[in-house]
N, C-alpha and C positions, 0 to 999 in steps of 0.2 A: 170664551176668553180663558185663557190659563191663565194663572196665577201670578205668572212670572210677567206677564204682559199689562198687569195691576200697577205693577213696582214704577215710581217713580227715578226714569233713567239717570235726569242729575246727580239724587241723591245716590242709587247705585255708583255713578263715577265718581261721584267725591267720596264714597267709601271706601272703593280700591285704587284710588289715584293715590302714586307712592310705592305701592305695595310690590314686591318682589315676587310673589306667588300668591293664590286664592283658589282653596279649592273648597267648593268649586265657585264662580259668581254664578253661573244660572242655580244653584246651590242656595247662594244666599238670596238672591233675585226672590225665589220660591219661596223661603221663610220669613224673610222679611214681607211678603205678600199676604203670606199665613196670619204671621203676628201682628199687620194690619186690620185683617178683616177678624179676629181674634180679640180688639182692642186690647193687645197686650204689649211691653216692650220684651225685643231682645233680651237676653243676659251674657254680657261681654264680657270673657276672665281674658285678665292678665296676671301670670305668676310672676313670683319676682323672690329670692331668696337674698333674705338682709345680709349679704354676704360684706357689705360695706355702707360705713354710716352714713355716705353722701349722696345723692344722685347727680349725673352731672349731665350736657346736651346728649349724649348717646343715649340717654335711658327717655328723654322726651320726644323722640323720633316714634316711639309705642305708645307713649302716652299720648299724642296731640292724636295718633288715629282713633284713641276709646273717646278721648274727646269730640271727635266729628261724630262718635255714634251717638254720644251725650245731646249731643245740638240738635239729633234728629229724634231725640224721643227716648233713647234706649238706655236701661241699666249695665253700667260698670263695675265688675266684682272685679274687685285689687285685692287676691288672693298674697299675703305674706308666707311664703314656704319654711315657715318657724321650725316643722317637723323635717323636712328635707334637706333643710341649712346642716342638720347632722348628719348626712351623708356626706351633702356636698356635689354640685352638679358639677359632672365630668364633660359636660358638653363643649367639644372643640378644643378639646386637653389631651397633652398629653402624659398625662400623665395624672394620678387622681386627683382630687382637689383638697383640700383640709376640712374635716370639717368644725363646725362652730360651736365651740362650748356656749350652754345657755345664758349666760351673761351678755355676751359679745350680740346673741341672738333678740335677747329681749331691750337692749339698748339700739340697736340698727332698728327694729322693727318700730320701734317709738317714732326716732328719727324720720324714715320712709313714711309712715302715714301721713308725718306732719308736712314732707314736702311736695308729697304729689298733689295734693291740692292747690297749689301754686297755678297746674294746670287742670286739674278735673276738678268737673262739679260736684261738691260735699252733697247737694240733696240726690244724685242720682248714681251715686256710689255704694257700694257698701264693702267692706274691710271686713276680709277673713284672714283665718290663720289657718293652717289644713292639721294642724295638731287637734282642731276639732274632732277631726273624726278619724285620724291616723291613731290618736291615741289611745281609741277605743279599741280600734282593729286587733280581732286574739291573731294568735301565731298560725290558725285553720284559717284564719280569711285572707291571712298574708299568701300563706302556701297557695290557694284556690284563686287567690289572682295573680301570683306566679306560672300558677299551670293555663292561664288563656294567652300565653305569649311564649315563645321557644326561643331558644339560645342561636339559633339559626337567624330568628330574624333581627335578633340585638345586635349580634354582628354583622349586620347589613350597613348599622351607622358608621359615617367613614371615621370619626375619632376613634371608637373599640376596633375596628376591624386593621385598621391601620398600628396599634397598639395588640395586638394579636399577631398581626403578620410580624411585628418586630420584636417578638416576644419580650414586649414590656408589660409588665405587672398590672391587672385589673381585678379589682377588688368585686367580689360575688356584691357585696352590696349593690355595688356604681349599677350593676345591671338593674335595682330596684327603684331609680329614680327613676327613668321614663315611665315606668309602670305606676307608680305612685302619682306624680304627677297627669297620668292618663286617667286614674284612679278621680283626681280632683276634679275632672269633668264631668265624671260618673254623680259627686256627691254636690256637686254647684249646677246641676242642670245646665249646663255651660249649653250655648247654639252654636256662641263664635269664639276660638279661642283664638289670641293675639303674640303673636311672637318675634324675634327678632331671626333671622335668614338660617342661622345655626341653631334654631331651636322647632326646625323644619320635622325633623325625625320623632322629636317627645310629642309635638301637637297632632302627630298620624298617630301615634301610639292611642293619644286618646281618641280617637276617632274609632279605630276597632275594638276599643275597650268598650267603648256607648254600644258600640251595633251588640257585643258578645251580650249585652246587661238591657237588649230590647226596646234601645233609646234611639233615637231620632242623632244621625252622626254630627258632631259638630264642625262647622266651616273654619277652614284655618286660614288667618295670616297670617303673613310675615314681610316684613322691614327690613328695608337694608341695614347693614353696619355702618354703624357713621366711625371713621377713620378719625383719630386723634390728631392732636398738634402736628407730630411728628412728618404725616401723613402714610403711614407704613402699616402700624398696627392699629390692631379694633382700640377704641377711647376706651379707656379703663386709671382709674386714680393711683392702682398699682405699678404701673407704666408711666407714673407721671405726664402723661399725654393727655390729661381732660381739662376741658371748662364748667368747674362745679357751678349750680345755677347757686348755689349760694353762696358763689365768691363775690369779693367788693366789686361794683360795676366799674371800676379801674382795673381790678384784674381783670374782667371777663371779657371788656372791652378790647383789652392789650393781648391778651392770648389771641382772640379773634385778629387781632391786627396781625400778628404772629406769622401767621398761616402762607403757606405757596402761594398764587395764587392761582394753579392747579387745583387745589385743593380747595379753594374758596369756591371755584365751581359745582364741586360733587358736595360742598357743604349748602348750597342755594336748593341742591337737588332733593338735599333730603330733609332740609331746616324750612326752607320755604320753596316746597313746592309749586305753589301758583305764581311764584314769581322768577322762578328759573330759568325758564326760556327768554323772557323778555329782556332779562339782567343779560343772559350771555349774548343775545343779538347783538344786544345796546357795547358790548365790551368787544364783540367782533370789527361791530362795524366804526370804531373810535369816538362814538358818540358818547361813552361812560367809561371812565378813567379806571383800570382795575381797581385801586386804592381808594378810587370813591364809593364802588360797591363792596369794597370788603368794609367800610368804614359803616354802609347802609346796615349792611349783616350783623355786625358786632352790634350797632348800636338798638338794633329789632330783641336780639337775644338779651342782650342789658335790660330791654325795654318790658319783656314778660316777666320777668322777676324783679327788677327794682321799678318801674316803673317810665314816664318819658322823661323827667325831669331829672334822674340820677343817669339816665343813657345821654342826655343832652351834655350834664354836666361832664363827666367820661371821656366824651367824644373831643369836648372841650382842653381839658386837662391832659387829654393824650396829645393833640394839636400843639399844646403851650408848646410839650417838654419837648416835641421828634421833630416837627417842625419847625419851633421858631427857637427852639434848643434853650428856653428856659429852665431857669430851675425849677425845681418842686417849692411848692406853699407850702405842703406841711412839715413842722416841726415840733420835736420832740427835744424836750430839755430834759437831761438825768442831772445827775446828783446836782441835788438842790443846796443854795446859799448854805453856807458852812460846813458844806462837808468838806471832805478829801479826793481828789480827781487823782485816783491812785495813777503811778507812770506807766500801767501796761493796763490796757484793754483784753477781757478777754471777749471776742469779737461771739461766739454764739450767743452769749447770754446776752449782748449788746442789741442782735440785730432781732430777739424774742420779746425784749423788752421795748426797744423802739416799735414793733409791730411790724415787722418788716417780713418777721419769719411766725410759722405757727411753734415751732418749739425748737430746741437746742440740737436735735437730730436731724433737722430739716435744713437748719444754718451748717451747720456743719458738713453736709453734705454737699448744698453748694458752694460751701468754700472751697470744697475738695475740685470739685466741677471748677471750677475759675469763674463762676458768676456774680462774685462779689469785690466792690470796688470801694474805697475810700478815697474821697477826691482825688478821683478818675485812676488810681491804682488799684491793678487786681492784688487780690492777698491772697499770698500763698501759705500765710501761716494763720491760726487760730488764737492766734493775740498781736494787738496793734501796740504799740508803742507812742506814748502821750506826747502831745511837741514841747521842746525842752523850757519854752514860753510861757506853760500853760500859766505857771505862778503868777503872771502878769495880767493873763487876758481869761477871758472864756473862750475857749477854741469852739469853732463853728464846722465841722464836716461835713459836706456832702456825702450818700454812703447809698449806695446803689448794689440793689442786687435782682441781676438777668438783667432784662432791656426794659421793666415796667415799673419795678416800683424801688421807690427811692423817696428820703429825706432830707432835711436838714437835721443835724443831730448838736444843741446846745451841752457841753462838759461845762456846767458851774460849778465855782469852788477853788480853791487852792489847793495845789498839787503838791504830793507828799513832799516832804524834803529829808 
């Protein structure tokens, strides 16, 4: 009996179901066979460079696969690339990337630890930083793993060579992250390394770094991109196209609502797998209303991060306002009894302090956008004018910004005179 013939076939298929490329599954079939009769687990890296404080659904399309290794037995090394964040991964750019003064490095990295456990298990994890042993590396071990890789085959990746052909500017460093990062295989014993579609070319990297250093090659994945709101580009927070898993489950709900429903498809495909064929039959054949499976999807994603009970309520609350065209419950009262309800608003501090916005640059911007409204008028300006009544009454606004969230906003007080 071979080895590979040991392997439990389910679990092989629920390891690479999803997956974009595997090389190799009789590959992993074999080691996982090994590491069976070995009583030992795997060791599954995922790198990840704190290049942003959030995570949002595009980054848990990687994560739910280390998680199915998790469910079978095996360790999950969540490599943080603290020492690489200072280059900056060039992967699918074009053009360099910035890289991370250590400040910005050691506050994302906090962040990151604490949300990926949201979905991986903390006892079958373990959290590294590759400045462990990047930082020891003299300038002789640098050059000696520069010399087991050529300039020949770096420009074989299509973002350098594409950025070659159009002689645009590549920094001698950028050639040093796939090698460092191939590096981190070398120094984590890595079997399986895990990646997203574009980060195809750095996971081969490590795999002929392990053979050059006498190691056992490691098996690579890779995951689709999951497409943002938009539906055009890769989900990224800098694109304003994502659903951070730690937004209110009223945003994350309504963003999901958002969506084509094109694109609600390719998002079942890659969000929930085992349920993607069955959702698009049932939508084919008019037995499931598109808008009742986009409502399923939103309220499953609300459901892993806040729970069912905040996805219920969501789901609810999204219902009141689009459907039955209620207004919002929540209210926010400013200036309190006795002040002054000065006659001009200025609308970003309004909509940061209502909660509507995360800061004064963020209102302002979609003010710019036209996504904000004062009872049901978009503003075209960054200060609202108080109603000449105010002296009389508390004025009550409605104040809405984009299609999801929205106030009531109580002005108490007497108005300048």
């Amino acid at each position: 009996m071979t080895a590979s013939s040991a392997v439990d076939e389910a679990a092989l298929d629920r390891l690479v179901r999803g997956t974009t490329a595997v090389v190799s599954r009789d590959e992993l079939s074999d080691r996982l066979a090994i590491a069976a009769k070995e009583g030992r687990p795997l060791r599954i890296k995922l790198g990840a460079d704190p290049s942003a404080p959030d995570l949002h659904l595009g980054h848990t399309v990687v994560l739910n696969k280390l998680r199915d290794f998790q469910e079978l037995g095996h360790t999950v090394i969540f490599l943080i690339g603290d020492f690489t964040a200072r280059i900056g991964d060039p992967s699918g750019r074009s053009e360099g990337r910035r890289p991370l003064d250590p400040e910005e490095i050691r506050r994302n990295a906090a962040t990151y630890t604490d949300q990926v456990f949201a979905i991986l298990d903390r006892e079958r994890t373990e959290v590294r930083m590759n400045s462990e042993w990047m930082d020891r590396m003299t300038a002789s071990d640098l050059i000696r793993l520069c010399g087991q890789y050529t300039v020949a085959r770096i420009l074989e990746r299509d973002d350098f060579s594409a950025r070659f052909r159009e002689q645009r500017p590549i920094g001698i460093h950028e050639f040093l992250y796939p090698l460092i990062q191939g590096y981190d295989s070398i120094a984590l014993r890595a079997d399986v390394e895990v990646g997203g579609s574009d980060q195809r070319f750095n996971l081969l990297v490590g795999r002929e770094l392990q053979k050059s250093h006498g190691m056992a090659p490691q098996i690579i994945m890779t995951l689709p991109i999951l497409e943002g709101t938009d539906g055009v580009q890769k989900m990224s927070k800098s694109l304003g196209n994502y659903v951070g898993i730690r937004e209110s489950p009223d945003e994350m709900f309504g963003k999901i609502m958002s969506i084509s429903d094109e694109l609600m498809g390719r998002w079942y495909e890659i969000l929930e797998p085992h349920d993607a064929r069955a959702v698009a039959d049932q939508v084919r054949s008019g037995s499931l209303h598109p808008r009742e499976a986009k409502a399923r999807l939103g309220a499953r994603q609300v459901a892993k991060f806040h729970g069912q009970s905040a996805a219920d309520l969501a789901r609810e609350r999204f219902d009141e306002r689009f459907r039955k065209h209620e207004l919002p419950e929540s209210m926010v009262r400013l200036w309190e009894a006795g002040e002054s309800l000065p006659p001009e608003i200025v609308v970003p501090a309004l909509l940061t302090k209502s909660g509507l916005t995360k800061s004064n640059s963020e209102a302002r911007r979609l003010i710019a956008q036209g996504a904000v409204r004062i009872d049901g008028r978009v503003l075209a300006s960054e200060r609202y004018r108080t109603d000449d009544d105010a002296s009389n009454r508390d004025p009550v606004l409605l104040v809405e910004v984009g299609k999801r969230r929205a106030c009531r906003v109580v002005f108490s007080g007497r108005a300048v005179t």
